[in-house]
C-alpha positions as a LaTeX table, in Angstrom:
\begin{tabular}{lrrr}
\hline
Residue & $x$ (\AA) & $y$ (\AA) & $z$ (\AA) \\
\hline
Unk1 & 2.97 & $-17.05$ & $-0.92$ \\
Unk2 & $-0.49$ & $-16.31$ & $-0.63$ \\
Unk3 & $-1.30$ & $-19.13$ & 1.63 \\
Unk4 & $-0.63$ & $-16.59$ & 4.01 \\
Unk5 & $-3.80$ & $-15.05$ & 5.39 \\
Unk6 & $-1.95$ & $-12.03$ & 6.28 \\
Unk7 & $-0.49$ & $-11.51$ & 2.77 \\
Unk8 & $-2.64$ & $-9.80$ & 0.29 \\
Unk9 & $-2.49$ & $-9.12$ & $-3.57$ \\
Unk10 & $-3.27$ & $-5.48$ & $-4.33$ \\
Unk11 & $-6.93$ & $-6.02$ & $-4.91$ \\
Unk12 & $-7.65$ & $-7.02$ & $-1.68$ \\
Unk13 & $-5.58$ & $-4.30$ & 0.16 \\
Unk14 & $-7.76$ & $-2.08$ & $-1.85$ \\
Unk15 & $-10.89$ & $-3.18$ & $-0.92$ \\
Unk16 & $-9.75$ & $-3.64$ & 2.90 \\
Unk17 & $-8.32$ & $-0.26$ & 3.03 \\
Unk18 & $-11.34$ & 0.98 & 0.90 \\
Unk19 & $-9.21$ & 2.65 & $-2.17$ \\
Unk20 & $-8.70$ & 2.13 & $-5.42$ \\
Unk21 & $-6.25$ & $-0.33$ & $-6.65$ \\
Unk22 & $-4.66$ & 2.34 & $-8.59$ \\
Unk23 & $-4.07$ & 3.89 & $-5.02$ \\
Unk24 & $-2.14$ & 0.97 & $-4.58$ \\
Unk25 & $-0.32$ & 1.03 & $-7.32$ \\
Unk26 & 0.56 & 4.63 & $-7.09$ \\
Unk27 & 1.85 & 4.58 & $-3.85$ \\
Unk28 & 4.33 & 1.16 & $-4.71$ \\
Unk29 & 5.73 & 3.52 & $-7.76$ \\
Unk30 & 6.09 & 6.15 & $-5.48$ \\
Unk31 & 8.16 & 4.22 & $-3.12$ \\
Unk32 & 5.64 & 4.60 & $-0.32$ \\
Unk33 & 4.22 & 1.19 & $-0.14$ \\
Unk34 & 6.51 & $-1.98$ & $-0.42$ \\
Unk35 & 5.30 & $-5.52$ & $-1.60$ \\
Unk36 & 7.04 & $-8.08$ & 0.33 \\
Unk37 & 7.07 & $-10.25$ & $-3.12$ \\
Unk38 & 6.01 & $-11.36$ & $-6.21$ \\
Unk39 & 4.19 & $-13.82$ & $-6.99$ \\
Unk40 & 5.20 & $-15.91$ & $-11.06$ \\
Unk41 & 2.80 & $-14.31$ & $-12.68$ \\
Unk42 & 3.70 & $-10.94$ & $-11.36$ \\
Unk43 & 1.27 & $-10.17$ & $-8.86$ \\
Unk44 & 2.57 & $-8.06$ & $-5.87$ \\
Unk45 & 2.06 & $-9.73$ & $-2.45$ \\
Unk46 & 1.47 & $-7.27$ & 0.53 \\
Unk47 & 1.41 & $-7.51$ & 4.67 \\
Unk48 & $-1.97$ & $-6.97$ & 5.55 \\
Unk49 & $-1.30$ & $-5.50$ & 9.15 \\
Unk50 & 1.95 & $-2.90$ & 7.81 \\
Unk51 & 0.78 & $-2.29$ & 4.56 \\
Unk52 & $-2.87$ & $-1.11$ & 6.14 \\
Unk53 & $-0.93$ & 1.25 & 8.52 \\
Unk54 & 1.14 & 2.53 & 5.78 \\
Unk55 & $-1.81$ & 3.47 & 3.37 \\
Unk56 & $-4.02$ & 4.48 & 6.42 \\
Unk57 & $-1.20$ & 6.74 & 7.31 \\
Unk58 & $-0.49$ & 8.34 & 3.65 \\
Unk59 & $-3.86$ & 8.94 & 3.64 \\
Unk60 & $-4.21$ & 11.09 & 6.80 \\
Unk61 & $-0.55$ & 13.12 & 5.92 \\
Unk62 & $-2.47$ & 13.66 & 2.58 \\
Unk63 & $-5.58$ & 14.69 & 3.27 \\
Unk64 & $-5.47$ & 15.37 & 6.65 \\
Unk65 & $-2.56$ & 17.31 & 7.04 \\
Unk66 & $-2.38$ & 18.57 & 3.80 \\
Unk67 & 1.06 & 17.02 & 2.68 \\
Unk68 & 2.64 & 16.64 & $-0.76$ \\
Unk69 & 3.81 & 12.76 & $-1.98$ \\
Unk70 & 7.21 & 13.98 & $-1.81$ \\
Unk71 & 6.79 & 15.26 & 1.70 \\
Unk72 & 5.29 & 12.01 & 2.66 \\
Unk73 & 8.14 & 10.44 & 1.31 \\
Unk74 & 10.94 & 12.35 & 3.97 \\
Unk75 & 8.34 & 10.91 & 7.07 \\
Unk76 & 8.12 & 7.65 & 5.98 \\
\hline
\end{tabular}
């Protein structure tokens, strides 16, 4: 899958969105952000161009706006 340029492991959506992996990862257990697969080893694949305006968009309800995760979670 990751022949893809447009599909990303969670690493490089980090870097590109500039957060912490563990941003990542929180926000995939949260339901928030969805991996569009997996890869054999286990790796979650992401869309670059939805899953940047998904994490760019939790960020500003968050700290923008002030919103809880479970807030969040009713607007997306």
């Amino acid at each position: 899958m990751p022949k893809n340029k447009n599909i990303l492991k969670i690493g490089q959506l980090a870097k590109i969105a500039g957060v912490l992996p563990s941003t990542i990862h929180f926000y995939t257990q949260e339901g928030l952000l969805k991996p569009v697969g997996r890869s054999r080893g286990g790796y979650r694949y992401y869309d670059r161009d939805q899953s940047l305006k998904t994490v760019e968009r939790i960020f500003n309800l968050q700290n923008k706006k002030r919103l809880t995760i479970q807030e969040i979670k009713k607007i997306l």
